[in-house]
N, CA, C and O atoms as CSV, one atom per row, in Angstrom:
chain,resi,resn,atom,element,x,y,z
A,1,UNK,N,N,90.366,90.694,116.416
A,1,UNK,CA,C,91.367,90.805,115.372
A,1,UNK,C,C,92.692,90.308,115.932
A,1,UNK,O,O,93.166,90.681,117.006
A,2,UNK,N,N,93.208,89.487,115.154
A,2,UNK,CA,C,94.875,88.909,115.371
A,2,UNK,C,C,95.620,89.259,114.671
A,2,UNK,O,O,95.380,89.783,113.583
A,3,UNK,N,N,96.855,89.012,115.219
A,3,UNK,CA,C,98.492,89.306,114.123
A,3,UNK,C,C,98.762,88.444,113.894
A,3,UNK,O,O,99.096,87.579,114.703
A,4,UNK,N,N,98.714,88.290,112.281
A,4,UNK,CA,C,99.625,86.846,112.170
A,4,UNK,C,C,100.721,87.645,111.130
A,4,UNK,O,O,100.619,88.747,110.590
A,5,UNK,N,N,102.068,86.387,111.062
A,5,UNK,CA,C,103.205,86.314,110.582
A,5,UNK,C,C,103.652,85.345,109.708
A,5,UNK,O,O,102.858,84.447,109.426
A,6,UNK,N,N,104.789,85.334,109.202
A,6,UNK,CA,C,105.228,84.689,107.967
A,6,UNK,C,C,104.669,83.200,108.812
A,6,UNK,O,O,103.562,82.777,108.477
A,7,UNK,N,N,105.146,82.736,109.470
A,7,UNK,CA,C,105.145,81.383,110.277
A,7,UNK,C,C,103.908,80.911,110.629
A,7,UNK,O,O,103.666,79.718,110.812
A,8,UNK,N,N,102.696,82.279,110.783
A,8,UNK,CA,C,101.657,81.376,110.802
A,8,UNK,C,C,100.690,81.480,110.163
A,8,UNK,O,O,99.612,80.932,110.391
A,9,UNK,N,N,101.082,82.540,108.864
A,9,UNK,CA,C,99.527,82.713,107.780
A,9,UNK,C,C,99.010,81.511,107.739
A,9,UNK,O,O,97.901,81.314,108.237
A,10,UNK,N,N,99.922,80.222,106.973
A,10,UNK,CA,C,99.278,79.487,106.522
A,10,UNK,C,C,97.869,78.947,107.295
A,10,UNK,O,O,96.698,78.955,106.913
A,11,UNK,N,N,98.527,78.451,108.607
A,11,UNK,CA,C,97.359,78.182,109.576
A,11,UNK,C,C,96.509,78.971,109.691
A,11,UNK,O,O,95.359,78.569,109.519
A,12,UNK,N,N,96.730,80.353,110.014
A,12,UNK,CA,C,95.301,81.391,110.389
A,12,UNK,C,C,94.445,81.796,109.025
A,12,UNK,O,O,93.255,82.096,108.924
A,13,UNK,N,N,95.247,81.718,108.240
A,13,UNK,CA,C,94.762,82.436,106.553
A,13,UNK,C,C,94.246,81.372,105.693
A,13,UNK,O,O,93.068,81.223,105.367
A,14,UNK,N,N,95.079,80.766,105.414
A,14,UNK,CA,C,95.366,79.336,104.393
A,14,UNK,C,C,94.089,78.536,104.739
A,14,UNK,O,O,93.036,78.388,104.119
A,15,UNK,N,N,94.524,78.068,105.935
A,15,UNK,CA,C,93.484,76.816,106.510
A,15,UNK,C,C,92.232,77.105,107.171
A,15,UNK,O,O,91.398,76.278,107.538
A,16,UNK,N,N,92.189,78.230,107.274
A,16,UNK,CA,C,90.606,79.248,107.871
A,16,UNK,C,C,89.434,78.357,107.219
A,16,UNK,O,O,89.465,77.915,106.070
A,17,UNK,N,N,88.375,78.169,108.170
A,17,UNK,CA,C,87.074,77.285,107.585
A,17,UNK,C,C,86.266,79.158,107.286
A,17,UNK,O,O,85.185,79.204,106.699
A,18,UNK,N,N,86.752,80.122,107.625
A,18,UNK,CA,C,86.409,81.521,107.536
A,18,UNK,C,C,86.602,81.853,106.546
A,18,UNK,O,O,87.462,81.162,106.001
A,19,UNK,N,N,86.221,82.626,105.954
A,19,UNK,CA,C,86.576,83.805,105.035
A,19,UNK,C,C,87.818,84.942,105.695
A,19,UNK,O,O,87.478,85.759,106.551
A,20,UNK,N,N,88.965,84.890,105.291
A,20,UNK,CA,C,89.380,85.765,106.081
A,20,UNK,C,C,90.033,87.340,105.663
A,20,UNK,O,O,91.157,87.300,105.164
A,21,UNK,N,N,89.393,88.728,105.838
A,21,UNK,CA,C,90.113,89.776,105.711
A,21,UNK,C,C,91.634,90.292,106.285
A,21,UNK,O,O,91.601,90.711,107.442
A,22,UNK,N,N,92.688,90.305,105.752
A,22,UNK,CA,C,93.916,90.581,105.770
A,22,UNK,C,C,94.204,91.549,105.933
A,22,UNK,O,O,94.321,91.914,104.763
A,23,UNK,N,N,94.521,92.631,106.684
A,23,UNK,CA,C,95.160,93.967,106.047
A,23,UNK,C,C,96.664,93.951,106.593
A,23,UNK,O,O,97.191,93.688,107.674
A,24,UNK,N,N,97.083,94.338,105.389
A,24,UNK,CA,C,98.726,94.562,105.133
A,24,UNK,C,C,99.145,95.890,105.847
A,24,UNK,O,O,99.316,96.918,105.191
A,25,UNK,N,N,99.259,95.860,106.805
A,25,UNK,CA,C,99.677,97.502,107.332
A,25,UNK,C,C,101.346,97.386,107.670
A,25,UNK,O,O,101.999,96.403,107.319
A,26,UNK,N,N,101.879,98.434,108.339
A,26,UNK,CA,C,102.708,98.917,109.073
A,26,UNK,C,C,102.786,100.130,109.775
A,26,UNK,O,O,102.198,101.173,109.490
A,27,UNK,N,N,103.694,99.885,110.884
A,27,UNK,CA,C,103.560,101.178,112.173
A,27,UNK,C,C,103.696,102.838,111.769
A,27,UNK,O,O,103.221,103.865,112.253
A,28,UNK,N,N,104.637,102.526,110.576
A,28,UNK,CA,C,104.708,104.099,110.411
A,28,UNK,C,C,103.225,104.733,109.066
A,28,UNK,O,O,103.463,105.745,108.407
A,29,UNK,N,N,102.287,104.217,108.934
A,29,UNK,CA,C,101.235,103.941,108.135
A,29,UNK,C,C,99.804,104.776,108.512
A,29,UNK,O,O,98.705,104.228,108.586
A,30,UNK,N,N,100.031,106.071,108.711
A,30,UNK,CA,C,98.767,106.826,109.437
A,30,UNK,C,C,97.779,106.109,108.699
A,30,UNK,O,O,97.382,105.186,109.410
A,31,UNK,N,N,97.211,106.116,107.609
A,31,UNK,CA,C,96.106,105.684,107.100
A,31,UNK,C,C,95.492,103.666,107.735
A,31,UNK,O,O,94.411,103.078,107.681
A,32,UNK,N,N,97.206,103.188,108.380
A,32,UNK,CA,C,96.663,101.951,108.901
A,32,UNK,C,C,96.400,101.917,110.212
A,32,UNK,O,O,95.836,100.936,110.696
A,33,UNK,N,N,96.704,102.785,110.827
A,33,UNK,CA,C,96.032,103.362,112.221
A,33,UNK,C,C,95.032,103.712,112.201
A,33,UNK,O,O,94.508,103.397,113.269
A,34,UNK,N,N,94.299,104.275,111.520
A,34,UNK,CA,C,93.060,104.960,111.284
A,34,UNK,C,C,92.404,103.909,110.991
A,34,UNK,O,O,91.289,103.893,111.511
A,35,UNK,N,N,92.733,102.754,110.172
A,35,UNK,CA,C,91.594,101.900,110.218
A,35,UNK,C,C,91.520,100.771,111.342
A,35,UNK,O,O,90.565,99.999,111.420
A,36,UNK,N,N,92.519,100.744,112.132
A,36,UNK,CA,C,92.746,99.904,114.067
A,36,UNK,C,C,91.100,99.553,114.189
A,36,UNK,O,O,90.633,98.425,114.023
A,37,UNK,N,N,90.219,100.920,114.557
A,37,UNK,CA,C,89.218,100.361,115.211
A,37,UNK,C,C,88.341,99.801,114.624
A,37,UNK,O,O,87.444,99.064,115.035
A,38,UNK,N,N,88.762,100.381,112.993
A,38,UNK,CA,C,87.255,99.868,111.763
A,38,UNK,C,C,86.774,98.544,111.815
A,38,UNK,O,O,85.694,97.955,111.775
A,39,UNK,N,N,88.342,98.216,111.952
A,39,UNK,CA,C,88.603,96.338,112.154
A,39,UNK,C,C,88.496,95.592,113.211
A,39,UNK,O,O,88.344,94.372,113.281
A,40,UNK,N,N,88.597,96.520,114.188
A,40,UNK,CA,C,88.247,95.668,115.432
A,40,UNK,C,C,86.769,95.872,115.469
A,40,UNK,O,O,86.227,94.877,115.950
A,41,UNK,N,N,86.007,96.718,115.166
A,41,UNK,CA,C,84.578,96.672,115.050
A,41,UNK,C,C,83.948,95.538,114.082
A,41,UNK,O,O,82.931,94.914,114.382
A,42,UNK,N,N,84.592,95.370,113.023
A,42,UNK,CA,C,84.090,94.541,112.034
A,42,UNK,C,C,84.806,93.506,112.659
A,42,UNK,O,O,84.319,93.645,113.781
A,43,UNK,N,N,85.385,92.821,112.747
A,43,UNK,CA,C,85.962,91.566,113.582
A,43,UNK,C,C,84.779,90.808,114.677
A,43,UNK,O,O,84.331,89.664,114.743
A,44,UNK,N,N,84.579,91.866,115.348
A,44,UNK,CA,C,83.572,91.688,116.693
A,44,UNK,C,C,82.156,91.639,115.910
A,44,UNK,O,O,81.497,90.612,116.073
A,45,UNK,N,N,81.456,92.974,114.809
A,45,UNK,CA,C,80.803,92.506,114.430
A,45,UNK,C,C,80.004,91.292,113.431
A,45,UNK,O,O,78.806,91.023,113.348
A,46,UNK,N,N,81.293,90.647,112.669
A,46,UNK,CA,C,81.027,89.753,111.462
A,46,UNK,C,C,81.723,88.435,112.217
A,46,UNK,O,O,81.819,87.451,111.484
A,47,UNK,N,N,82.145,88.301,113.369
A,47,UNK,CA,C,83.213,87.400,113.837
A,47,UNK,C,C,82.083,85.629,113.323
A,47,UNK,O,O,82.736,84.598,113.481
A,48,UNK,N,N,81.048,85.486,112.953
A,48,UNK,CA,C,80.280,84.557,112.546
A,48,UNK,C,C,80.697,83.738,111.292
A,48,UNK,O,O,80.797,82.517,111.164
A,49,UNK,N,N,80.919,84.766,110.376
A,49,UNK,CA,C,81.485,84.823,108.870
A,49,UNK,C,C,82.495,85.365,108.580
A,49,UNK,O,O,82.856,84.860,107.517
A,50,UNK,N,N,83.436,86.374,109.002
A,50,UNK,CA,C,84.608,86.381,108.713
A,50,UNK,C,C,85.990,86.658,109.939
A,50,UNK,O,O,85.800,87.240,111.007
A,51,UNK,N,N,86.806,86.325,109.674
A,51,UNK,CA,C,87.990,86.373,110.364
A,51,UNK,C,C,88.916,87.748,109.827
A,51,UNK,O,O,89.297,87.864,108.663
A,52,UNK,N,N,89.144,88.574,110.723
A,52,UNK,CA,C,89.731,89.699,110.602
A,52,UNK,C,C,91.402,89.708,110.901
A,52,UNK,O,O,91.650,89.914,112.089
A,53,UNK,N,N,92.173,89.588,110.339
A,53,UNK,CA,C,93.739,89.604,110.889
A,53,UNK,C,C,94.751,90.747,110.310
A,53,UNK,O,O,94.532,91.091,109.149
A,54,UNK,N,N,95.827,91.366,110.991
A,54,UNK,CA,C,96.613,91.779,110.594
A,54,UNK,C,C,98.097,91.516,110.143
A,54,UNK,O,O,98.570,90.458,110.558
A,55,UNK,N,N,98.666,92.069,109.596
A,55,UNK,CA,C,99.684,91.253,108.907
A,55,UNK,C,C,100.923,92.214,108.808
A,55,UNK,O,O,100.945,92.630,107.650
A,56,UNK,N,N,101.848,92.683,109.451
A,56,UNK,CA,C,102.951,93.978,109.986
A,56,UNK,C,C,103.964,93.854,108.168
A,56,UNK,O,O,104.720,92.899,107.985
A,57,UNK,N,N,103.818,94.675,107.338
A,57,UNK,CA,C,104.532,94.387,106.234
A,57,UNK,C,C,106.592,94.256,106.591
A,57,UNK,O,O,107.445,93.650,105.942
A,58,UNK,N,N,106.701,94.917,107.573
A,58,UNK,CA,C,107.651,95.326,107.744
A,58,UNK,C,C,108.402,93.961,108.612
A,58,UNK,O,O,109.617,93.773,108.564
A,59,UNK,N,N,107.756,93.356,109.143
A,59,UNK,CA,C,107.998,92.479,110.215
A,59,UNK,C,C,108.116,90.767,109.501
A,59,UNK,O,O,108.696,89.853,110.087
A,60,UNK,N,N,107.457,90.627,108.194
A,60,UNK,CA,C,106.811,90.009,107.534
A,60,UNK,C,C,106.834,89.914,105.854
A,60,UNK,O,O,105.874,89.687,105.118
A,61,UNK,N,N,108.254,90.165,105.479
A,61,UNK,CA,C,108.819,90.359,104.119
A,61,UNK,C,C,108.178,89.045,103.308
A,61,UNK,O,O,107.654,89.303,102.225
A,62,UNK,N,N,108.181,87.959,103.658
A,62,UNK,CA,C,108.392,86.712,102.820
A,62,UNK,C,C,106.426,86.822,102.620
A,62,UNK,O,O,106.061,86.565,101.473
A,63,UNK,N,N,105.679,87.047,103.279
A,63,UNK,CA,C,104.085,86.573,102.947
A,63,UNK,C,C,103.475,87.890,102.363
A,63,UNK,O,O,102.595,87.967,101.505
A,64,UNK,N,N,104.337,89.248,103.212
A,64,UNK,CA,C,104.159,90.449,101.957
A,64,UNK,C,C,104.672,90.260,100.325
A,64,UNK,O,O,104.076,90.723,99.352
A,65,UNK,N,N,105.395,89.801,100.307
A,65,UNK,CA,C,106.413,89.599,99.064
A,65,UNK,C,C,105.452,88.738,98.003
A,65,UNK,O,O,105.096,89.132,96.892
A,66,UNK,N,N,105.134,87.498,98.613
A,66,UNK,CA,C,104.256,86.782,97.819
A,66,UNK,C,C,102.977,86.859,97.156
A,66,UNK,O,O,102.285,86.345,96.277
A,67,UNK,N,N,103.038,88.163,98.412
A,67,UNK,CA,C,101.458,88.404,97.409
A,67,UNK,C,C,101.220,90.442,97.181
A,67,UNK,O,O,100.339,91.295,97.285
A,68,UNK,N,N,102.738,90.312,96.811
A,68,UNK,CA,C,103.173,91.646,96.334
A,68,UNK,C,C,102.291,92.979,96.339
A,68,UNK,O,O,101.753,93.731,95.526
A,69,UNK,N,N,102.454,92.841,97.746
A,69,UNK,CA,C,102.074,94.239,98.736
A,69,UNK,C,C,102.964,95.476,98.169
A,69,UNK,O,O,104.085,95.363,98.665
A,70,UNK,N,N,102.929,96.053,97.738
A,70,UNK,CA,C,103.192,97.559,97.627
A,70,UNK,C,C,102.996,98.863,98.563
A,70,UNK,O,O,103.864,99.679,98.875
A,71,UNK,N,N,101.769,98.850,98.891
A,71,UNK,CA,C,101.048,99.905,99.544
A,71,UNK,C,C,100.380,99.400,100.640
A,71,UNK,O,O,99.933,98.258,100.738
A,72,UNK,N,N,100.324,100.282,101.462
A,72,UNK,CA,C,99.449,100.009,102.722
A,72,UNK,C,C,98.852,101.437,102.957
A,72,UNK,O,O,99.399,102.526,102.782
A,73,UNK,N,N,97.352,101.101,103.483
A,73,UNK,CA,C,97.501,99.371,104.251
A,73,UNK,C,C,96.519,98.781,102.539
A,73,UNK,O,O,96.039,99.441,101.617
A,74,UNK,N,N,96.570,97.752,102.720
A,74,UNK,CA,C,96.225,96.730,101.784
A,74,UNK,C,C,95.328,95.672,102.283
A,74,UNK,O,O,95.612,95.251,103.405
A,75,UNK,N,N,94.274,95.136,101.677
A,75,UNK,CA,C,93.399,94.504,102.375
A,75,UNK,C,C,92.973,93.437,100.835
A,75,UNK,O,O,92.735,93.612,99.639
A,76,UNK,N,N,93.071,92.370,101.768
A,76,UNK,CA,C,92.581,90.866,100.853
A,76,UNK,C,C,91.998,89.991,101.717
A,76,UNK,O,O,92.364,89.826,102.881
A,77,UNK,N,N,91.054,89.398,101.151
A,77,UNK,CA,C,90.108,88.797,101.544
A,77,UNK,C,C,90.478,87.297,100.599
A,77,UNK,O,O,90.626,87.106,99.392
A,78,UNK,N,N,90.544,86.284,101.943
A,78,UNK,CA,C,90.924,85.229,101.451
A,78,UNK,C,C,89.673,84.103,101.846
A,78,UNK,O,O,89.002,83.982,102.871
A,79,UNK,N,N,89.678,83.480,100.790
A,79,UNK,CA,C,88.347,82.284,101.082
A,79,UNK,C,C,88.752,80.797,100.394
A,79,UNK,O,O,88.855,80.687,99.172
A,80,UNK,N,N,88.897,80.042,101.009
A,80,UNK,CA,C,89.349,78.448,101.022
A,80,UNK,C,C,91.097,78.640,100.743
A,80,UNK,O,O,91.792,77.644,100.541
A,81,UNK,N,N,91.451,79.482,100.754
A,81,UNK,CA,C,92.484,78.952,101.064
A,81,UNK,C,C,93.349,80.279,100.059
A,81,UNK,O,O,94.564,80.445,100.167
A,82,UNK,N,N,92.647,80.959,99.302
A,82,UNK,CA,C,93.315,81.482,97.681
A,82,UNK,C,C,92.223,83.101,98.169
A,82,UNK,O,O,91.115,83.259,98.681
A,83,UNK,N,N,93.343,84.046,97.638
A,83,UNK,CA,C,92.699,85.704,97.926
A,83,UNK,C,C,91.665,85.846,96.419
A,83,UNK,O,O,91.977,85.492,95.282
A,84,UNK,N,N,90.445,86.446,96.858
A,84,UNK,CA,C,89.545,86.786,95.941
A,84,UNK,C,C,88.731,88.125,95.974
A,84,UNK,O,O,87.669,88.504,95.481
A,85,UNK,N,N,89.913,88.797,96.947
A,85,UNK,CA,C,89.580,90.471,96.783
A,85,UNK,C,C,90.497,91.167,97.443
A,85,UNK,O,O,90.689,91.139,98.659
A,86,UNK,N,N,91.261,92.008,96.373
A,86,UNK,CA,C,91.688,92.958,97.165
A,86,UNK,C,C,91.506,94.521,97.032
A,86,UNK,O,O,90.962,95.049,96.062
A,87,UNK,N,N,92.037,95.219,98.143
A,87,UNK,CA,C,91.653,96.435,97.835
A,87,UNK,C,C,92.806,97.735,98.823
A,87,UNK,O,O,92.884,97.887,100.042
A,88,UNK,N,N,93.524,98.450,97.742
A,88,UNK,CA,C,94.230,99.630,98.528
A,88,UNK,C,C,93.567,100.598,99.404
A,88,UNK,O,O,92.347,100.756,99.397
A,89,UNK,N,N,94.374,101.247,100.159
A,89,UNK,CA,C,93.151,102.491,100.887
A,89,UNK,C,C,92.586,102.513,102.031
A,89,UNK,O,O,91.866,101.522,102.160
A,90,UNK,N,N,92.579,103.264,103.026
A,90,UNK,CA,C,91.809,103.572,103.784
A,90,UNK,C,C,90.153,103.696,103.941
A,90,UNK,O,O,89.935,104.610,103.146
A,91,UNK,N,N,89.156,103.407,104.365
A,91,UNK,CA,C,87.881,103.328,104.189
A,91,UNK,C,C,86.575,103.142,105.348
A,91,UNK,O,O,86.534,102.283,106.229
A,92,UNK,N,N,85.654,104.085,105.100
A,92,UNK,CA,C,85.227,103.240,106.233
A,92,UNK,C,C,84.505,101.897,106.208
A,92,UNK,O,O,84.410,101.082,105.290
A,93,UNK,N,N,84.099,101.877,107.244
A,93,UNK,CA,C,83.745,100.258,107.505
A,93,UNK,C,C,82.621,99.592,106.683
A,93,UNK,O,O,82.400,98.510,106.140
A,94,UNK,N,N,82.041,100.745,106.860
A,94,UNK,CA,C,80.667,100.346,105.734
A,94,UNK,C,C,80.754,100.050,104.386
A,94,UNK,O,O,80.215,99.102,103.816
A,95,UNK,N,N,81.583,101.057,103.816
A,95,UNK,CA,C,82.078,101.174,102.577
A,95,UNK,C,C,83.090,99.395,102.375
A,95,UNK,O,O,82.818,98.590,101.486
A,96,UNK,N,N,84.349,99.151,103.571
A,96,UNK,CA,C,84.968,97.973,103.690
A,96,UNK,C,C,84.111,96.523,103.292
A,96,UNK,O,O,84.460,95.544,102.631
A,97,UNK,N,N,82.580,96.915,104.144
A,97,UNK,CA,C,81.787,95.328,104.347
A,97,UNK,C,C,81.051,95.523,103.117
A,97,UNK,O,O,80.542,94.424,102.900
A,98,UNK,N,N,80.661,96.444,102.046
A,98,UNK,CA,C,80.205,97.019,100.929
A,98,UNK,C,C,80.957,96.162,99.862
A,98,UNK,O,O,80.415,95.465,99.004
A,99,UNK,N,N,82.119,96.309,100.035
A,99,UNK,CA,C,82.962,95.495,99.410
A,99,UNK,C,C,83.598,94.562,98.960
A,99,UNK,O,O,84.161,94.379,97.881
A,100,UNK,N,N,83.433,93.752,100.193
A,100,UNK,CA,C,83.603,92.285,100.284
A,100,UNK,C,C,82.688,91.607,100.657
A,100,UNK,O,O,82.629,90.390,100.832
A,101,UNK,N,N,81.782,92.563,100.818
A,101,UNK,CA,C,80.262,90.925,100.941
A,101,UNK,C,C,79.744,90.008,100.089
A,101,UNK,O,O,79.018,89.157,100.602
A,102,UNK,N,N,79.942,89.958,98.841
A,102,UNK,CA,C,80.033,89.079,97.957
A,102,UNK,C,C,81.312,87.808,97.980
A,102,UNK,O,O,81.363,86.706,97.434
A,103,UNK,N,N,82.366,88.617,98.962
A,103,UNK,CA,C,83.430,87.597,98.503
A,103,UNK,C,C,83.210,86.249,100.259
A,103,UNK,O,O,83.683,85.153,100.562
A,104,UNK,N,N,82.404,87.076,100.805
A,104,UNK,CA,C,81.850,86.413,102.429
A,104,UNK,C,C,81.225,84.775,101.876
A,104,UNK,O,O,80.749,83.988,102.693
């Protein structure tokens, strides 16, 4: 799992030959701490088919803004280039890959 920022979604997100899961967190965000390892597990385990990244809302106004993050943590799943799932909430992992395996 990586951090990306306003400066380099486009490249890591945008231009991904991946499918890539997003989550919108920030530091003061218990519920986005709690999901740290979900994602580093799913990262390591799906790393074939999808790309796992994080995205600091706080650090990162202009790519939160655009795709009008509210809540965290927040999770979108982006494929060719355009988001085609998102989802509020904390969760586990199973329930997470439950969710977006259609959008894989």
């Amino acid at each position: 799992m990586i951090d990306v920022t306003d400066e380099d979604f486009t490249a890591e997100v945008i231009r991904s030959e991946l499918p890539v899961l997003v989550e919108f967190t920030a530091d003061w965000c218990p519920p986005c701490r709690q999901m740290g390892p979900v994602l580093h597990a799913l990262a390591a385990e799906e790393a074939d088919r999808l790309k796992v990244v994080q995205l600091n809302v706080d650090l990162n106004p202009e790519t939160t803004n655009a795709y009008k993050v509210l809540s965290m943590p927040t999770f979108m799943v982006f494929r060719d280039g355009e988001p085609v799932r998102s989802m509020v909430g904390a969760r586990p992992k199973r329930r997470l890959l439950e969710e977006i395996e259609d959008a894989l």
